[in-house]
N, CA and C atoms of all chains as a GROMACS GRO file, in nm:
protein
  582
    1UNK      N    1   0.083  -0.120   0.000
    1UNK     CA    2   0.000   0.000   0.000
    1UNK      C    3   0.087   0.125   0.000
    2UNK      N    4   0.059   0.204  -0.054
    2UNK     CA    5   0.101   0.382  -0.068
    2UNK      C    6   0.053   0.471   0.005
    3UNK      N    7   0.125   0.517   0.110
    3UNK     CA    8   0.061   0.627   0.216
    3UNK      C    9   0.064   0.759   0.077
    4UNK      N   10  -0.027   0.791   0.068
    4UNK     CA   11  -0.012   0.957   0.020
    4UNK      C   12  -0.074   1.132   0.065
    5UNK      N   13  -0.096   1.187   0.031
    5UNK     CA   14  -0.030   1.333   0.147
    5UNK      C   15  -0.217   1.321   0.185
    6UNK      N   16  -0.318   1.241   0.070
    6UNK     CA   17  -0.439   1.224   0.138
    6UNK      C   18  -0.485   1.150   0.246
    7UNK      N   19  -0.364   1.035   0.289
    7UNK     CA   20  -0.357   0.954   0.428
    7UNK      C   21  -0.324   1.057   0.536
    8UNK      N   22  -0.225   1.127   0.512
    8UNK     CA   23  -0.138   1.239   0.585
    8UNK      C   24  -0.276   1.338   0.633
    9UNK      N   25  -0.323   1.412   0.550
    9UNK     CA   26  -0.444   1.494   0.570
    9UNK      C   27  -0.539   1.395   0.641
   10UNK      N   28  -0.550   1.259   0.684
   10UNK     CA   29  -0.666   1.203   0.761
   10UNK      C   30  -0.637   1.213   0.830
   11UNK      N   31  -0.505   1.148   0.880
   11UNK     CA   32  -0.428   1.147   1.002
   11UNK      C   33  -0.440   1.310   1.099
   12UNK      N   34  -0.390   1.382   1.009
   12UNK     CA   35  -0.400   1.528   1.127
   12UNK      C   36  -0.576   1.558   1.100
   13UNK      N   37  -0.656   1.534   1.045
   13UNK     CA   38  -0.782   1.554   1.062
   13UNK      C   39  -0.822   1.449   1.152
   14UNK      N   40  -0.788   1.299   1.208
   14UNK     CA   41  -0.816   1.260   1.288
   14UNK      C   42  -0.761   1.296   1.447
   15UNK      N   43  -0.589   1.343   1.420
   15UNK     CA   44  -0.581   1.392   1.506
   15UNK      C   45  -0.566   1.515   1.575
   16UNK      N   46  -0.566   1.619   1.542
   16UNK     CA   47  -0.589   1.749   1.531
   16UNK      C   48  -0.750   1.798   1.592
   17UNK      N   49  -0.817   1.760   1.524
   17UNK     CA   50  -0.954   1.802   1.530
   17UNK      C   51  -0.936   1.936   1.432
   18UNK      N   52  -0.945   1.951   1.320
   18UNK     CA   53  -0.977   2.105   1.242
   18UNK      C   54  -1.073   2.038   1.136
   19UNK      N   55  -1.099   2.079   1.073
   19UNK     CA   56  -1.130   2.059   0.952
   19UNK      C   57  -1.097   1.971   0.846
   20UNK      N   58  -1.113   1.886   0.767
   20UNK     CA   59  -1.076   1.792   0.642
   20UNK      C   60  -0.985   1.880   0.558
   21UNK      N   61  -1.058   2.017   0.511
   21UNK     CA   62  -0.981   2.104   0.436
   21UNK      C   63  -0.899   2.222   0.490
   22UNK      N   64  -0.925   2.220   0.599
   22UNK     CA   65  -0.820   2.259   0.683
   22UNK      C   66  -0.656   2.209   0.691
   23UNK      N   67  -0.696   2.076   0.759
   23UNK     CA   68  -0.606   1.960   0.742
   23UNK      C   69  -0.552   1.989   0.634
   24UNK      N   70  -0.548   1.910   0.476
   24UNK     CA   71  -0.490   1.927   0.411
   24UNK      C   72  -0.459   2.071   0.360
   25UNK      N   73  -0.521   2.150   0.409
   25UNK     CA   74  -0.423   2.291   0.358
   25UNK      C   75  -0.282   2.323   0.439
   26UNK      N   76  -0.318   2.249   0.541
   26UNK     CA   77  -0.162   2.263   0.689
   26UNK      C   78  -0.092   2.149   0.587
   27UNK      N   79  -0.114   2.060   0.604
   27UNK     CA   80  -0.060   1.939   0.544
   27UNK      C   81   0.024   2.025   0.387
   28UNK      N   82  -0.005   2.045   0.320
   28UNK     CA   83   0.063   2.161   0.225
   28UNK      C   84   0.152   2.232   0.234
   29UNK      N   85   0.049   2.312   0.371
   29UNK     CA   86   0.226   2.426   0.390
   29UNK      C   87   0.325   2.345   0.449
   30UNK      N   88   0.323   2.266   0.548
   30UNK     CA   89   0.443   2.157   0.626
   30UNK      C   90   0.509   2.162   0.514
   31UNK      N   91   0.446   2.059   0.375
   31UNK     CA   92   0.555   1.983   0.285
   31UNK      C   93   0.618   2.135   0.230
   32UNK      N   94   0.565   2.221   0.170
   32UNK     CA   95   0.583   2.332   0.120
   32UNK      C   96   0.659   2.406   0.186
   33UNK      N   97   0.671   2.449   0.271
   33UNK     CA   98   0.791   2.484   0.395
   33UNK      C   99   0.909   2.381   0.381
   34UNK      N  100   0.908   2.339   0.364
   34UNK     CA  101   1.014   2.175   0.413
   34UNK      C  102   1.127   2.192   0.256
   35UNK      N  103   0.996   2.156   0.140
   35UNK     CA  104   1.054   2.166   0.037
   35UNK      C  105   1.089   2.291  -0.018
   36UNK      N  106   1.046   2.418   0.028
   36UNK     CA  107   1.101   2.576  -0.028
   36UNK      C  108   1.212   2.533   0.012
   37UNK      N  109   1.243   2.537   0.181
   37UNK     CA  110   1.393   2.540   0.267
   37UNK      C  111   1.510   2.475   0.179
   38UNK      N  112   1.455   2.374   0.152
   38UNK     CA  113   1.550   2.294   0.021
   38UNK      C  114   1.583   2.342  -0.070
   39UNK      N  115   1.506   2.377  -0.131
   39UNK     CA  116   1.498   2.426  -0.279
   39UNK      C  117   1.602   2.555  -0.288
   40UNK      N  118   1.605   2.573  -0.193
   40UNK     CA  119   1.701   2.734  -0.150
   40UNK      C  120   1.855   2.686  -0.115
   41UNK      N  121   1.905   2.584  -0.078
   41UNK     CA  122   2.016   2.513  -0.063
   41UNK      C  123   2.023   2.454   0.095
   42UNK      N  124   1.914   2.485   0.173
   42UNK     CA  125   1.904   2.506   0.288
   42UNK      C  126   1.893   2.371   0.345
   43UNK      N  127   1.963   2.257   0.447
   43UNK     CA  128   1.922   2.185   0.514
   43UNK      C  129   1.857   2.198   0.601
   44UNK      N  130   1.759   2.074   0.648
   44UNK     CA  131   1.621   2.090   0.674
   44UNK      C  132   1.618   1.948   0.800
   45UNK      N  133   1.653   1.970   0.962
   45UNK     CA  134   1.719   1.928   1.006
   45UNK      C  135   1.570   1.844   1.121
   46UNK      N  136   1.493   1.709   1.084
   46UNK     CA  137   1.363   1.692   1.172
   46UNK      C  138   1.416   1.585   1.279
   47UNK      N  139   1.466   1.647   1.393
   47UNK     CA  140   1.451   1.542   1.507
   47UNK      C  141   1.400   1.440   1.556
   48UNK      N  142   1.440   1.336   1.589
   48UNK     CA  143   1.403   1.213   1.560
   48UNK      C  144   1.349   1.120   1.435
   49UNK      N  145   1.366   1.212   1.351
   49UNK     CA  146   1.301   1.163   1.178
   49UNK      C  147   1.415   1.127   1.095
   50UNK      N  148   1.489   1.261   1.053
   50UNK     CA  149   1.626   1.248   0.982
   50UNK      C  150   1.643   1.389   0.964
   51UNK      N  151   1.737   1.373   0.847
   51UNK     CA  152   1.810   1.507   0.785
   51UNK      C  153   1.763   1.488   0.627
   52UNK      N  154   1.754   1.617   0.606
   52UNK     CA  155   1.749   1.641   0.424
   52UNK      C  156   1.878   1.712   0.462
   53UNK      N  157   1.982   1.697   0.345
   53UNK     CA  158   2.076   1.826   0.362
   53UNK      C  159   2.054   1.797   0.177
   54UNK      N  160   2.203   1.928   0.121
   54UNK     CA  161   2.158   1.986  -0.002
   54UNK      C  162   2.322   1.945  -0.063
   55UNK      N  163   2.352   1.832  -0.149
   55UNK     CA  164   2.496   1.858  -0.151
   55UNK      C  165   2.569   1.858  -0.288
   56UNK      N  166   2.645   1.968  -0.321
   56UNK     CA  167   2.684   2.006  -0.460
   56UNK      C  168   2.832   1.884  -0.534
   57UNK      N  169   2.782   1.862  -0.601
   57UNK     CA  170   2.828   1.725  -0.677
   57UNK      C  171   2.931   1.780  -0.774
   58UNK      N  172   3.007   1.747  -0.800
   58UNK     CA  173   3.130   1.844  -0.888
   58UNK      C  174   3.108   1.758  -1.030
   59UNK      N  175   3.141   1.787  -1.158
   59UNK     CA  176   3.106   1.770  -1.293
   59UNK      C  177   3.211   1.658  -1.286
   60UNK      N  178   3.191   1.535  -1.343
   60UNK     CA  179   3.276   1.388  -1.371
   60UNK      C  180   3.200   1.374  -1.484
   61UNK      N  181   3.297   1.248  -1.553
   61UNK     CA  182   3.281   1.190  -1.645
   61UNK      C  183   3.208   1.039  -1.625
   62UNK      N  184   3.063   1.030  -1.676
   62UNK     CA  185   2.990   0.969  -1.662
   62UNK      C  186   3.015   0.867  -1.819
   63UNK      N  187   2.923   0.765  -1.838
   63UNK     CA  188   2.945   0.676  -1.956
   63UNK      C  189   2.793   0.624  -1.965
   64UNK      N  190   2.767   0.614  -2.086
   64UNK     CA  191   2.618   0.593  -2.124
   64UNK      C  192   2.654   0.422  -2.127
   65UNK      N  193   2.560   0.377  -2.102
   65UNK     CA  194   2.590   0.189  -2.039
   65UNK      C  195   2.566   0.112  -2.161
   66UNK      N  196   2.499   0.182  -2.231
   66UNK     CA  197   2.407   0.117  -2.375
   66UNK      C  198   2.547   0.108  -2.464
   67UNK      N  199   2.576   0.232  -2.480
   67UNK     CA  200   2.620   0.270  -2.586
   67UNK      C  201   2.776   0.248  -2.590
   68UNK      N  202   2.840   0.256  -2.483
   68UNK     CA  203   3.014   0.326  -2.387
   68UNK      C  204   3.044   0.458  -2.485
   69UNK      N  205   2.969   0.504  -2.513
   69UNK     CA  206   3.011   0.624  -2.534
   69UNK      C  207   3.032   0.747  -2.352
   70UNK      N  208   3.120   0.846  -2.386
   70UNK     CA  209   3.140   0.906  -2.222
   70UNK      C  210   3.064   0.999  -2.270
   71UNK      N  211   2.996   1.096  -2.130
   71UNK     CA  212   2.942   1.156  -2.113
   71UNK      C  213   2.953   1.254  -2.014
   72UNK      N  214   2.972   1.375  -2.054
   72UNK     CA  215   3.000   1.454  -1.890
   72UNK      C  216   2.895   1.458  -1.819
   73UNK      N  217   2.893   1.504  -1.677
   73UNK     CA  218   2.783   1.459  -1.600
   73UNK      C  219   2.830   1.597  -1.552
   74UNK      N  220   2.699   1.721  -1.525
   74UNK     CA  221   2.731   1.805  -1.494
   74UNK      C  222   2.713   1.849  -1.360
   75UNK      N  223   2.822   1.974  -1.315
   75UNK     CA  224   2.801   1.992  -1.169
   75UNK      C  225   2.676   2.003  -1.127
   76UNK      N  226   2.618   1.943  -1.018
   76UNK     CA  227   2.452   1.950  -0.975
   76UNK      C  228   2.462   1.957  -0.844
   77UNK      N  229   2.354   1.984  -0.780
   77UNK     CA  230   2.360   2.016  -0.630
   77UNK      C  231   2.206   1.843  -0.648
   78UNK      N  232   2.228   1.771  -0.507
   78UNK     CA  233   2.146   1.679  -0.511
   78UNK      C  234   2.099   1.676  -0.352
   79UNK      N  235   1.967   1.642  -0.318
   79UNK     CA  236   1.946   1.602  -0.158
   79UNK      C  237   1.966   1.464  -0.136
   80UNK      N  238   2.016   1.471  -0.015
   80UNK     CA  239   2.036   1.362   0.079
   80UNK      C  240   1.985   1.358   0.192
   81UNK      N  241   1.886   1.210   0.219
   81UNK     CA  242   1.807   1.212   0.355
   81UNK      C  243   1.898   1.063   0.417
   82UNK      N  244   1.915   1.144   0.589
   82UNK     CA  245   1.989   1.048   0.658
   82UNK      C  246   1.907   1.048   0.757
   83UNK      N  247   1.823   0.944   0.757
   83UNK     CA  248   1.755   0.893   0.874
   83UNK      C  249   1.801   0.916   1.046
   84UNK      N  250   1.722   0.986   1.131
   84UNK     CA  251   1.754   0.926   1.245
   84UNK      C  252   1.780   0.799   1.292
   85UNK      N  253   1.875   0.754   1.402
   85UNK     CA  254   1.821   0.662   1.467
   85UNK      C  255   1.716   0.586   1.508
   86UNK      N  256   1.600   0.710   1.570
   86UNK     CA  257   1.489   0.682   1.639
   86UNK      C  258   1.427   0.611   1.495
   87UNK      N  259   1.391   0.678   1.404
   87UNK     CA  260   1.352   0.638   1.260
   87UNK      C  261   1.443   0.468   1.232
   88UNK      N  262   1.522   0.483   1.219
   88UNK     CA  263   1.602   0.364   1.195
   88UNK      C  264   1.584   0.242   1.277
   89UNK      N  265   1.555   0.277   1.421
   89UNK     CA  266   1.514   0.199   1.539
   89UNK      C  267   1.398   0.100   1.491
   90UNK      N  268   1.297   0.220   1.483
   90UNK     CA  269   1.203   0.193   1.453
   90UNK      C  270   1.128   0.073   1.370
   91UNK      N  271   1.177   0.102   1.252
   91UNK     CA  272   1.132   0.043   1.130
   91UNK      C  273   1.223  -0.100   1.162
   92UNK      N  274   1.369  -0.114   1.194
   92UNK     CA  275   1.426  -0.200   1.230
   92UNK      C  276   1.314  -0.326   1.326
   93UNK      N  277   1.279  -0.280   1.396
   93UNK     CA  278   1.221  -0.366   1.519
   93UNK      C  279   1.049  -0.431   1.460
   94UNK      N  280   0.970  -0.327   1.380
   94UNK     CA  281   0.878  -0.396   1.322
   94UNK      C  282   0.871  -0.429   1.145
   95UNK      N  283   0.908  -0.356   1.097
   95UNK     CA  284   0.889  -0.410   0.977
   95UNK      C  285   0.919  -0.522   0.886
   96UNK      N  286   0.825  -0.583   0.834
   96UNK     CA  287   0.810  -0.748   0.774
   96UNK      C  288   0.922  -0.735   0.700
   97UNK      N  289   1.011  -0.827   0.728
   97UNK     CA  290   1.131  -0.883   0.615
   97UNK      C  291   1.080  -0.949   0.500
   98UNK      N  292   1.108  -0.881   0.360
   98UNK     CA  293   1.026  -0.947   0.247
   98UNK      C  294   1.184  -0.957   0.124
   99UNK      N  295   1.283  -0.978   0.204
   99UNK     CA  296   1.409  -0.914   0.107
   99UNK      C  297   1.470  -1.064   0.081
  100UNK      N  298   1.433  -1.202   0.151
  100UNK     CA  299   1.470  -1.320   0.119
  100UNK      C  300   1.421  -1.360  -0.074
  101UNK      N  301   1.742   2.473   0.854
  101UNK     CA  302   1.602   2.456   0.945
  101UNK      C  303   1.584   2.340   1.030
  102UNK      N  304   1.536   2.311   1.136
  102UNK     CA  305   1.529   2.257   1.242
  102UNK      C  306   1.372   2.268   1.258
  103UNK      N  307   1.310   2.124   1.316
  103UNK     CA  308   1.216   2.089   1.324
  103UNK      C  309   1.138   2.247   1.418
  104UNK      N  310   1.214   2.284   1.542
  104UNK     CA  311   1.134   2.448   1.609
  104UNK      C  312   1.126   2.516   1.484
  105UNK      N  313   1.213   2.565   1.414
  105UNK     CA  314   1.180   2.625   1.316
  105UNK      C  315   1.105   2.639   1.250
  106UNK      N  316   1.103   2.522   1.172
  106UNK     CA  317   0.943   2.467   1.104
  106UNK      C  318   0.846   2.548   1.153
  107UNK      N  319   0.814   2.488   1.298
  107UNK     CA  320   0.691   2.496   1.372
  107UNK      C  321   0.670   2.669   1.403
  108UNK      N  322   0.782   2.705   1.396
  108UNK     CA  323   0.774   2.882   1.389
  108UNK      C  324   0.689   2.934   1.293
  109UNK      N  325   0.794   2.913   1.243
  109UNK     CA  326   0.762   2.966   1.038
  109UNK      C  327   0.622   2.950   1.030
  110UNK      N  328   0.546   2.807   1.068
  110UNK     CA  329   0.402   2.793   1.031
  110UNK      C  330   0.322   2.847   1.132
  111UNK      N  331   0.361   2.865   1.241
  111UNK     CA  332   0.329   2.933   1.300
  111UNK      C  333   0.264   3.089   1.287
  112UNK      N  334   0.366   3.159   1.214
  112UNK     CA  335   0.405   3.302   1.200
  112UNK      C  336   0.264   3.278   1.047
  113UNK      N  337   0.257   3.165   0.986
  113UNK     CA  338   0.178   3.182   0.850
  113UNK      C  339   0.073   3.156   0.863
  114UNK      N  340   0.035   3.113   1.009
  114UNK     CA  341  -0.112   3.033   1.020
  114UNK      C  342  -0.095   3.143   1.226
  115UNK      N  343  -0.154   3.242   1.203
  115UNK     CA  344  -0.198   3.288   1.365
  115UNK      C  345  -0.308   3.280   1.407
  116UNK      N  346  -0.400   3.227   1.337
  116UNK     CA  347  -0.520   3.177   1.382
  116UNK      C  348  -0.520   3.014   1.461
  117UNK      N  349  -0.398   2.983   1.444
  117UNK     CA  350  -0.410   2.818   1.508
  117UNK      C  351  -0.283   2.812   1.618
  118UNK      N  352  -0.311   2.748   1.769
  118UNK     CA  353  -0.233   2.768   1.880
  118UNK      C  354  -0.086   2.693   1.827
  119UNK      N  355   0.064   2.718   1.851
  119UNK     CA  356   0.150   2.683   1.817
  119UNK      C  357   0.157   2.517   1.844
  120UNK      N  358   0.087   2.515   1.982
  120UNK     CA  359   0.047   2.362   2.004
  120UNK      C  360   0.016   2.243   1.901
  121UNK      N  361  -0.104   2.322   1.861
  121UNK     CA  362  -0.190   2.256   1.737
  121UNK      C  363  -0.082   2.248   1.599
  122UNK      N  364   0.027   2.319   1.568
  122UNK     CA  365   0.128   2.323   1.449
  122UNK      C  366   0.225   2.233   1.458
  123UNK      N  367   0.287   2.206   1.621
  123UNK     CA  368   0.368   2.062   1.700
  123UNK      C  369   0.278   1.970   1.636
  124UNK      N  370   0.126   1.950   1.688
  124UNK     CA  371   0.100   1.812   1.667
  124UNK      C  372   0.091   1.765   1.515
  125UNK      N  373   0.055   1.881   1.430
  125UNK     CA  374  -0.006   1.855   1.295
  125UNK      C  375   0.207   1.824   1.232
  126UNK      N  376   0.279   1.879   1.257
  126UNK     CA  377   0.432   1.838   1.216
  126UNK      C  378   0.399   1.705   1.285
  127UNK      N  379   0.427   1.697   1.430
  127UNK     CA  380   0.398   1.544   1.449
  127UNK      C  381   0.337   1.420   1.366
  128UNK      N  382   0.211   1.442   1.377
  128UNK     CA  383   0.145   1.365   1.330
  128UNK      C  384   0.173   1.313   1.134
  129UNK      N  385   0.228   1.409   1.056
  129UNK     CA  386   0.289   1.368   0.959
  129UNK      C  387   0.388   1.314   0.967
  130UNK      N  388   0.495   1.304   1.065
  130UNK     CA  389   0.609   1.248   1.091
  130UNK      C  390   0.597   1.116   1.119
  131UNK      N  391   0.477   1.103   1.232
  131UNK     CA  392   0.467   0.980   1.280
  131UNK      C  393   0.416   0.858   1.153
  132UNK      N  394   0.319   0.962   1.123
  132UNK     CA  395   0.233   0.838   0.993
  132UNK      C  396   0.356   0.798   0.860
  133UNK      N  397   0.423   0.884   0.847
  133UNK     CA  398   0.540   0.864   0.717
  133UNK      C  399   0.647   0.740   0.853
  134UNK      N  400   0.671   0.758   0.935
  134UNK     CA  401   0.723   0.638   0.993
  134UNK      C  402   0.638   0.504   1.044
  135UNK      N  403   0.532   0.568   1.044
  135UNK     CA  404   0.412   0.418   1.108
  135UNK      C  405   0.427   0.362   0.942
  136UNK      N  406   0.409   0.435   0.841
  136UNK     CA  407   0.416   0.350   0.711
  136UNK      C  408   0.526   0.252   0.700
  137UNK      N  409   0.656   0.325   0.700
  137UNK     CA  410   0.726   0.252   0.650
  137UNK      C  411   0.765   0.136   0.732
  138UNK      N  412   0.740   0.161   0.876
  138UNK     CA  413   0.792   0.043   0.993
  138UNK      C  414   0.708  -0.078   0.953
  139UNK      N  415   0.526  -0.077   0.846
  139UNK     CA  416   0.480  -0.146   0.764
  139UNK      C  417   0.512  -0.197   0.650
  140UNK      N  418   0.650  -0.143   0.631
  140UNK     CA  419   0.673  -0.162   0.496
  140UNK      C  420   0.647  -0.102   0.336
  141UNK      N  421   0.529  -0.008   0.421
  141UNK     CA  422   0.484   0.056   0.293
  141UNK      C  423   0.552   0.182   0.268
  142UNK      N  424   0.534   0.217   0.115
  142UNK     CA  425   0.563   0.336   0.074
  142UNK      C  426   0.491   0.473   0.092
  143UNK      N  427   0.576   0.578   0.116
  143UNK     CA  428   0.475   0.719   0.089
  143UNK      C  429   0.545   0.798   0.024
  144UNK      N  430   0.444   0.826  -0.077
  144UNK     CA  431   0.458   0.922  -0.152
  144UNK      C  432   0.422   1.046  -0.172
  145UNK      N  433   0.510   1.179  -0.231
  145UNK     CA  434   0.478   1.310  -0.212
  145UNK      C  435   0.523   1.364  -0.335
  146UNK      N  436   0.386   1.410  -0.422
  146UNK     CA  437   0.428   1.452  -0.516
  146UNK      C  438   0.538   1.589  -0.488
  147UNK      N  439   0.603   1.668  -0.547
  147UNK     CA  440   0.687   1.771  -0.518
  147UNK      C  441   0.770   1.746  -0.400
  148UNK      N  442   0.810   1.631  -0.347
  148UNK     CA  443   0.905   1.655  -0.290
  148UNK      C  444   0.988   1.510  -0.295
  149UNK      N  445   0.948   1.380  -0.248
  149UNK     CA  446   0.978   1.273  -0.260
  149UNK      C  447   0.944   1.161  -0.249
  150UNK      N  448   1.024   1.025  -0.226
  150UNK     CA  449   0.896   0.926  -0.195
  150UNK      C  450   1.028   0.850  -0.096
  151UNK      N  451   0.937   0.769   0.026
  151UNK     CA  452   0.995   0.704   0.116
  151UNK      C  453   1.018   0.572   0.117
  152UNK      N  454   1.090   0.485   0.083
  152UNK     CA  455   1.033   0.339   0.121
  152UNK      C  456   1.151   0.290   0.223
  153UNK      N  457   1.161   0.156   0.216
  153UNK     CA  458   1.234   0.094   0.314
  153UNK      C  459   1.315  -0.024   0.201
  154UNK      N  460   1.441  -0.032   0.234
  154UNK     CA  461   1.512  -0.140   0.151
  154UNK      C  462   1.538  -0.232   0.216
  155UNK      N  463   1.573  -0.358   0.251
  155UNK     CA  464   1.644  -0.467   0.293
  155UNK      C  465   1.783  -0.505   0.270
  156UNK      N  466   1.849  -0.532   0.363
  156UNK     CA  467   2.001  -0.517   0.353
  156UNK      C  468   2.013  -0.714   0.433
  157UNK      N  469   2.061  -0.786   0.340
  157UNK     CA  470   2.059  -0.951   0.382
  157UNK      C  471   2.212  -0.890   0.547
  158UNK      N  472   2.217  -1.008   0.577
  158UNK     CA  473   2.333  -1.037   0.645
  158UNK      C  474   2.403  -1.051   0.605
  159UNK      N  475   2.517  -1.006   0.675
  159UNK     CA  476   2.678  -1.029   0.591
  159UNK      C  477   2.793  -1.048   0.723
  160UNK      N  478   2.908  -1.040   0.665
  160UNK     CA  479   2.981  -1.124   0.728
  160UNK      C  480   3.077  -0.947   0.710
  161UNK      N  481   3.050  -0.855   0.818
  161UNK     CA  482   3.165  -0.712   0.847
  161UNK      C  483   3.276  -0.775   0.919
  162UNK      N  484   3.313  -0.634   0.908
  162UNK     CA  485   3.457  -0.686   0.928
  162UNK      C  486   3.508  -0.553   1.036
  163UNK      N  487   3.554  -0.561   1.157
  163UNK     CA  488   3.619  -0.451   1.230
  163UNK      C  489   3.721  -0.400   1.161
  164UNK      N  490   3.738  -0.270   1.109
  164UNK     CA  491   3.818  -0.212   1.035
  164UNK      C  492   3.946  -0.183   1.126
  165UNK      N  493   3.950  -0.136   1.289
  165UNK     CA  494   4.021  -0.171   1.343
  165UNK      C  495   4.123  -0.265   1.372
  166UNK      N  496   4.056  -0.402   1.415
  166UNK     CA  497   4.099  -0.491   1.440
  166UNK      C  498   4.106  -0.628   1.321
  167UNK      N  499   4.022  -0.606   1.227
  167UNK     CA  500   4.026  -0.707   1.131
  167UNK      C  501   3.951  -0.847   1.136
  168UNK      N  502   3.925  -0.807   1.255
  168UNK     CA  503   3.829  -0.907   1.344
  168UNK      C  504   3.682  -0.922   1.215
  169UNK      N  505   3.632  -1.056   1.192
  169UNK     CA  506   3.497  -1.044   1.142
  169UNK      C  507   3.387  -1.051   1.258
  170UNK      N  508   3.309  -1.006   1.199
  170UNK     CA  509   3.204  -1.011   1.288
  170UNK      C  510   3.062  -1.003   1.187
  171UNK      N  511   2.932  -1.119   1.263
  171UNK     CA  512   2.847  -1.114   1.149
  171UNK      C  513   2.762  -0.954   1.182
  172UNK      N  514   2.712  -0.926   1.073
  172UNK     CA  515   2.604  -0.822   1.033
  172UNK      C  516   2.470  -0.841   1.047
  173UNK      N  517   2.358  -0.844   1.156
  173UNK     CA  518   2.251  -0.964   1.082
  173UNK      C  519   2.179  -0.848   0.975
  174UNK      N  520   2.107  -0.920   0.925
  174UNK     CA  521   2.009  -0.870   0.792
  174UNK      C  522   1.893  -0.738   0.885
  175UNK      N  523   1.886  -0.617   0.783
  175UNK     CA  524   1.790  -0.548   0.831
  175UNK      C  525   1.721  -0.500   0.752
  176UNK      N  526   1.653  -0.404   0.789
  176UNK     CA  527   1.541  -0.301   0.707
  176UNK      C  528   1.610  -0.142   0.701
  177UNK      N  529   1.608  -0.076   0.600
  177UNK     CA  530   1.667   0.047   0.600
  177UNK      C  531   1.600   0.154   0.577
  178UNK      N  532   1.556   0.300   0.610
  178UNK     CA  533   1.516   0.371   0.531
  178UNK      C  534   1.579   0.443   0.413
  179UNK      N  535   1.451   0.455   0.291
  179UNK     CA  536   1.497   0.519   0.185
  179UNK      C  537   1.455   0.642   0.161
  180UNK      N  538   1.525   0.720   0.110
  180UNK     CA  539   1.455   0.867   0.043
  180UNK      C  540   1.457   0.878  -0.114
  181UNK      N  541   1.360   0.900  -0.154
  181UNK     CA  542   1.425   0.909  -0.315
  181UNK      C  543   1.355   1.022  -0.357
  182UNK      N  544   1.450   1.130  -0.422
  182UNK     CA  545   1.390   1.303  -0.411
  182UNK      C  546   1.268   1.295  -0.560
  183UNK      N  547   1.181   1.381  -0.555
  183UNK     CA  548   1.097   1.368  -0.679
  183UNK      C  549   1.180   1.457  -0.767
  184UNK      N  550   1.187   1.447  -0.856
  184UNK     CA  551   1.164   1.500  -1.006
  184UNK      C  552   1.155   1.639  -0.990
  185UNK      N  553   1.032   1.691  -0.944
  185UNK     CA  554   1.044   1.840  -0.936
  185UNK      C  555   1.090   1.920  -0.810
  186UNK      N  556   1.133   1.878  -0.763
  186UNK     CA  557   1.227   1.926  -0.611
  186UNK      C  558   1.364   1.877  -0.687
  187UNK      N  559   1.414   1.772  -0.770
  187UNK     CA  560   1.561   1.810  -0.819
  187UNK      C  561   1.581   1.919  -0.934
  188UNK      N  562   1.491   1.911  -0.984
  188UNK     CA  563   1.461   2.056  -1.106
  188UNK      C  564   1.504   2.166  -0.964
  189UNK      N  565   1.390   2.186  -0.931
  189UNK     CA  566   1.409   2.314  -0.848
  189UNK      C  567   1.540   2.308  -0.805
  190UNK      N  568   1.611   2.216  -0.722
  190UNK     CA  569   1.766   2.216  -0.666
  190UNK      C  570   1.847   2.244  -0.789
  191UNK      N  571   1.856   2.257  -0.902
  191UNK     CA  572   1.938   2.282  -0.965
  191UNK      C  573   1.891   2.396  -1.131
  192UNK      N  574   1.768   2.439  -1.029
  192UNK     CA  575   1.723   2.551  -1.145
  192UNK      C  576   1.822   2.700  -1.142
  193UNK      N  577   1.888   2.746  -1.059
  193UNK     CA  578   1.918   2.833  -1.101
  193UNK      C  579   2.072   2.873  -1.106
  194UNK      N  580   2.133   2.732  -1.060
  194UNK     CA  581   2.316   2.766  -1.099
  194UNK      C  582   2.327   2.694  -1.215
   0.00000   0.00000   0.00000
């Protein structure tokens, strides 16, 4: 199953008490806040959850796999999410092993 | 930015709702994007990313110190994988 930001909006409408469309309008700005901060170069630092940080990748020589022809790969800035512990704990202790 | 922060910022954009009520509603998205995945399941967000969980078997590490092996057992990991239009945006304007 796929949690999506309409599970998210039940959840704080179940727990919150506001509104359905309330809810998902908060539910909006959160992600929207979260993802501007990023978008700006800005790491985005959620306690006990993880880290987004923002990190600039220097231009290498990449190779197309099909073809071996090379390819430059240009300087890019990319995000990286590093899980908390607590997060890591977490999922560690219940989630179904399906990786056999 | 730092999770207080957050809760500022929305704060400062929403003054009709107690700062209380902005903790739980950050909360409560936090918790459900981790109650998912500790299920195994995925969540997804358009414009920003999607979460899942990978599996990592057991292996046989090794103390980099000492050289010593030692087993690894098999786990569950979290994943992030950024969307499409949040890496556009990260690299729209250099």
């Amino acid at each position: 199953m796929t949690v999506t930001r309409s599970d998210l909006t039940e959840a704080v409408y179940q727990e919150v008490g506001l509104s359905r469309n309330e809810s998902a309008q908060l539910v909006e700005s959160v992600l929207r806040e979260i993802v501007d901060t990023l978008a700006q170069g800005e790491a985005v630092k959620l306690s006990s959850f993880g880290t987004f940080s923002v990190v600039n990748k220097a231009q290498r020589i990449g190779r197309n796999p099909k073809t071996g022809e090379e390819v430059p790969i240009l300087p890019r800035r990319v995000l990286v999410f590093r899980a908390s512990h607590v997060l890591k704990d977490r999922i560690n202790t219940t989630t179904p092993w399906s990786g056999d | 930015m730092t999770k207080s922060d957050l809760i500022l910022r929305l704060a400062e954009r929403n003054p009709h709702l107690f700062q209380r009520d902005i903790e739980r509603i950050v909360a409560t998205i936090l918790d459900e994007i981790t109650a998912a995945l500790a299920r195994g399941d995925r969540v997804e967000l358009r414009g920003f990313g999607a979460f899942s969980v990978k599996h990592r078997a057991a292996r046989i590490g090794r103390n980099p110190r000492t050289g010593e092996s030692v087993s690894v057992a098999k786990k569950v990991v979290p994943y992030f994988k950024t969307g499409k239009e949040l890496r556009e945006r990260l690299n729209a304007q250099s």
